[in-house]
N, C-alpha and C positions, 0 to 999 in steps of 0.2 A: 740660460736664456731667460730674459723679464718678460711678462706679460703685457708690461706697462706700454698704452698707447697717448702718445702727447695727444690734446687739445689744442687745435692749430688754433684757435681763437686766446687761448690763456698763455699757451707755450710765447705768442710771438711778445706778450707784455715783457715790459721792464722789469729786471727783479736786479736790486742794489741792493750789499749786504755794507751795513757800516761795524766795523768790528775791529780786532786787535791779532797781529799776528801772532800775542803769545797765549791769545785765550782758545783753549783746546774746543770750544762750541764752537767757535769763527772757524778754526780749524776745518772741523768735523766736515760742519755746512760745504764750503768751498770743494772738500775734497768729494763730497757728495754730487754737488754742482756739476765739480770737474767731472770724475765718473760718466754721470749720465750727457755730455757735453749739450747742457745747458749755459748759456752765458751769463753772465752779471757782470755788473759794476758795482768793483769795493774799493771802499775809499776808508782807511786808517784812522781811528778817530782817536789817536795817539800822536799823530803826525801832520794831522792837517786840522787846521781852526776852524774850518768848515764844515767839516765833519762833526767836531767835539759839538763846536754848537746846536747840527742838526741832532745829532744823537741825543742829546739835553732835553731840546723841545718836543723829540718825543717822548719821554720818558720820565718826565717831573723831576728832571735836569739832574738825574742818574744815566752812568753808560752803563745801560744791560746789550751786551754783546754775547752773540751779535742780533741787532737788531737788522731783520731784513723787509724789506720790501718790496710788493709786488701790484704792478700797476703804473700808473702814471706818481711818479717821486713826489708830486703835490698835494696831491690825492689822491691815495694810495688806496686800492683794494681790500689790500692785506696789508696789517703791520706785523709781524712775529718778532716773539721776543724769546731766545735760547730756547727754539723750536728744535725740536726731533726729527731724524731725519724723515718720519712717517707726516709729522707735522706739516714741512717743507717739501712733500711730495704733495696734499692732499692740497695746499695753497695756492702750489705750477698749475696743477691739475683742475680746479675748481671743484674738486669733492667737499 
């Protein structure tokens, strides 16, 4: 049993993960995500040109996957880049 209590102010934000299904971070993340059934949206930034691009711009137009995000996708919060899964708790969470 976790002790972990959501932040209904943080928990209800957007969190998009842009990654690669063969990079074991995107992985990790996702399966973490799934776990705790938190939701996101990912989008492939191997498959989709929108993606590549976005992942580019943030990251001085290298893919470090996975790049996630938390907050409004424009103006993000939180950017994280091949965060931990303690990383990507304290980000949901606003620690």
């Amino acid at each position: 049993m976790t002790d972990w209590t959501p932040r209904p102010s943080r928990r209800s934000q957007r969190i998009i993960i842009l990654g690669r299904d063969t990079c074991e971070d995107t992985t990790r993340s996702r399966r973490h995500l799934d776990e705790r059934g938190i939701a996101y949206d990912y989008y492939r930034v191997d498959r989709e040109p929108s993606a590549d691009q976005w992942i580019r711009s943030l990251n001085d137009d290298m893919w470090i996957t996975p790049t996630i995000l938390v907050g409004d996708p424009k103006q993000p919060d939180v950017i994280l880049r091949e965060p931990s899964n303690e990383e990507l708790d304290a980000a949901i969470e606003g620690r």
